[in-house]
N, C-alpha and C positions, 0 to 999 in steps of 0.2 A: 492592058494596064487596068480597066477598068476593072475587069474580070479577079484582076491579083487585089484590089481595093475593096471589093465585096466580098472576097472570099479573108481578107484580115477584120472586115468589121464584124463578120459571122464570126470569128473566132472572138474576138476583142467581147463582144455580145455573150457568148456559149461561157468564156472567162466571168465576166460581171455576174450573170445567171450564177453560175456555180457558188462562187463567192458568196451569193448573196441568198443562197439556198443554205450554204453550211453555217453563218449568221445566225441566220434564221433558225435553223435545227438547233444550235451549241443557247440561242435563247430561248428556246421556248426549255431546251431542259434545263438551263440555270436558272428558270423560273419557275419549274417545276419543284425544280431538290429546296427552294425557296420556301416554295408556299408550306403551309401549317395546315395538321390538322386538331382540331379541337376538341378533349371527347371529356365524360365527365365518369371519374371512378368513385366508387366506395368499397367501404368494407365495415363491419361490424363484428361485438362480441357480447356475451353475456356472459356479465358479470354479477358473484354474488357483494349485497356491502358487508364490510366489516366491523361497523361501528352504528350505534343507534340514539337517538336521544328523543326521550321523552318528557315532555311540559305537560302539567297540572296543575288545577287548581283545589286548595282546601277553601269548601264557603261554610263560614258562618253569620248567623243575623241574629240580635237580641235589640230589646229596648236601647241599651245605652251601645257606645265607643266599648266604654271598659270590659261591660257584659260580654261584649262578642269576643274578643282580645281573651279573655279566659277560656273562655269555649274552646277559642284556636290552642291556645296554652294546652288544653288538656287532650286534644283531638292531633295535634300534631305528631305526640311521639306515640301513636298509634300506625297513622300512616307510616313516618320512618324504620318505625317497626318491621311491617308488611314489608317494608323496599328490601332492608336490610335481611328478612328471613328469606326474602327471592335470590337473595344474592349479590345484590346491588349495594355497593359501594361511594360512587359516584353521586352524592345527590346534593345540588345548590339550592340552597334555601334563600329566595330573591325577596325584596321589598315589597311589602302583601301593601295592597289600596281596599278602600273603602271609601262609603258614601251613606248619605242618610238620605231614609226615605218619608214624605211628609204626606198627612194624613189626607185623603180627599172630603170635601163637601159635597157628596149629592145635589145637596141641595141647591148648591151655587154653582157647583158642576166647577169649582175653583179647587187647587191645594193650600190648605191652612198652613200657620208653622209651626204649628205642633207636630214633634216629632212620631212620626209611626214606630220606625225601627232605624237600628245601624246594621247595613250591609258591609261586613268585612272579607275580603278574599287574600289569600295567601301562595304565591304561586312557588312550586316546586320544578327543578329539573335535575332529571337523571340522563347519565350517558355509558354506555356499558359497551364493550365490543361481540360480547353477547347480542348478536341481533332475533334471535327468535326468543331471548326471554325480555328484550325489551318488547316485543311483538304479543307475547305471554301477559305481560303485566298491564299493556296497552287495554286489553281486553279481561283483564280479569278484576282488576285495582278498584271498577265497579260497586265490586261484591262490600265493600268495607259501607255502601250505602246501609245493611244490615247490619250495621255497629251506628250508625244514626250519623254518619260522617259523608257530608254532602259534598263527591267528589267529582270534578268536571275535568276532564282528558282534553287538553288543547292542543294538541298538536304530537304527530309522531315521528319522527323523518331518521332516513336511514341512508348512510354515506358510504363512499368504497374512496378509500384512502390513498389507492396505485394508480388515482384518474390518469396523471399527468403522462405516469411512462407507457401508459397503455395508449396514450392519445397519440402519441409518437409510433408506434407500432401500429396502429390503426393507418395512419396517414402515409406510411407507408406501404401498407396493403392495399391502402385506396389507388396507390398513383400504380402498384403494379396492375390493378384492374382497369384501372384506365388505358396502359396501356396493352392487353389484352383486347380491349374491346377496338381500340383501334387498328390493329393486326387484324381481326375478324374483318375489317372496315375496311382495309385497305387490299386484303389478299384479293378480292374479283377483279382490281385496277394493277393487278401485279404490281402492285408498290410497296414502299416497306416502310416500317415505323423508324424515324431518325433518333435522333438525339431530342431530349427534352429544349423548348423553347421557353415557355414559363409556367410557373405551378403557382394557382390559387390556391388556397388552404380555403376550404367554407367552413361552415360554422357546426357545430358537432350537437350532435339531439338523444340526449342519455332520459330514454322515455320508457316506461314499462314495456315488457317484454313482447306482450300479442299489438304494443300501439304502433299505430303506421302516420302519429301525428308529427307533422313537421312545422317551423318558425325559421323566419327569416334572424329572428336574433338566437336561437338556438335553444333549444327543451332540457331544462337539468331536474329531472324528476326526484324527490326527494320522500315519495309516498310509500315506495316498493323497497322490497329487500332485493331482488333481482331485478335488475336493469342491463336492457339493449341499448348500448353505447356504439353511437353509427358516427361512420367519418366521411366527409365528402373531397374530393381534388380533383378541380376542374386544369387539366393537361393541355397544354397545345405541342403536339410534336410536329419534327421536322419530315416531310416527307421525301423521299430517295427512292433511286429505281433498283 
């Protein structure tokens, strides 16, 4: 009797063991197909812009307000001129400032208020989809310093107008490299890339073409006609056997 009690607890035991082996197995891989992997894609494009705008300024200075104000009067539809025989169409004639400048004393090493001169500036912008005759004129517009027309170039910035559906297509390329590099990641574990768990979007860096600068708020480079527009999508996928 004893004999038939030990040989039911061996079995009753060999029972629980087994049970408690397939448990074990069916969790470790529902925690497996569970877990996530993490991986970070990008993609890039270079693109040319399509649109440019140039800011100027016309300076004049005379004894008085009125004096310079003529000056401008007469020196303005020169420059216009120049823009207009470049081809340029587009040009805002914005609210010109000025300021007076007062005479120094050496001698007191103070400024008197007698006036020295009136400094008047007149600023201009042009916008053209012509980006290499705005790029042209950026650099040449100069030359009118040999007509006695004192001209300072402030700024040149150049735009591509298709950011948005290209950002879309990017982020798309981004998330298929991501998940590429996880299949790389995961083929030595024999495991495979599941279903997407969730997609960060990061922040996109439209920086000149040979730059490798990055920012945490994102780089909108607006100096160059040609820009590298990069996309980042940090992926966590589902992992499966």
């Amino acid at each position: 009797m004893f004999e038939k009690l030990e040989k039911y607890q061996l079995v009753l035991f060999a029972l629980i063991l087994a049970f408690g082996l397939f448990f074990t197995t069916k969790y470790a891989v529902n925690s497996l197909s569970r877990e996530g992997i993490s991986v970070t894609g990008s993609a890039y494009e270079i693109v040319k812009s399509d649109s440019g705008r140039l800011s100027i300024d016309i300076n004049t200075q005379a004894k008085t307000k009125a004096a310079a104000y003529q000056i401008m009067k007469k020196q303005m539809p020169v420059v216009i001129k120049y823009l207009t025989d470049k081809g340029i169409e587009n040009i805002e004639v914005k609210n010109y400032n000025g300021y007076y400048s007062y005479k120094y004393n050496q001698a007191t090493g103070n400024y008197t208020n007698e006036v020295d001169y009136f400094k008047l500036s007149q600023p201009l912008e042009i916008t053209s989809n012509d980006v290499n005759k705005i790029k042209e004129i950026s650099l040449d517009i100069q030359s009118l310093l040999d007509q006695g027309i004192d001209i300072n170039v402030r700024q040149t910035s150049y735009f591509y107008s298709k950011l948005s559906d290209l950002k879309v297509k990017l982020l798309e390329a981004a998330t298929d490299d991501a998940k590429q590099r996880a299949d790389a990641m995961l083929k030595a574990t024999h495991n495979k890339v599941g279903k997407i768990q969730s997609v960060k979007m990061g922040v996109f860096q439209i920086t000149e073409v040979d730059s490798t600068s990055v920012s945490d708020m994102g780089i909108n480079d607006t100096s160059t006609i040609d820009k590298k527009v990069t996309a980042v999508a940090n992926v966590v996928f589902k992992i499966t056997r």
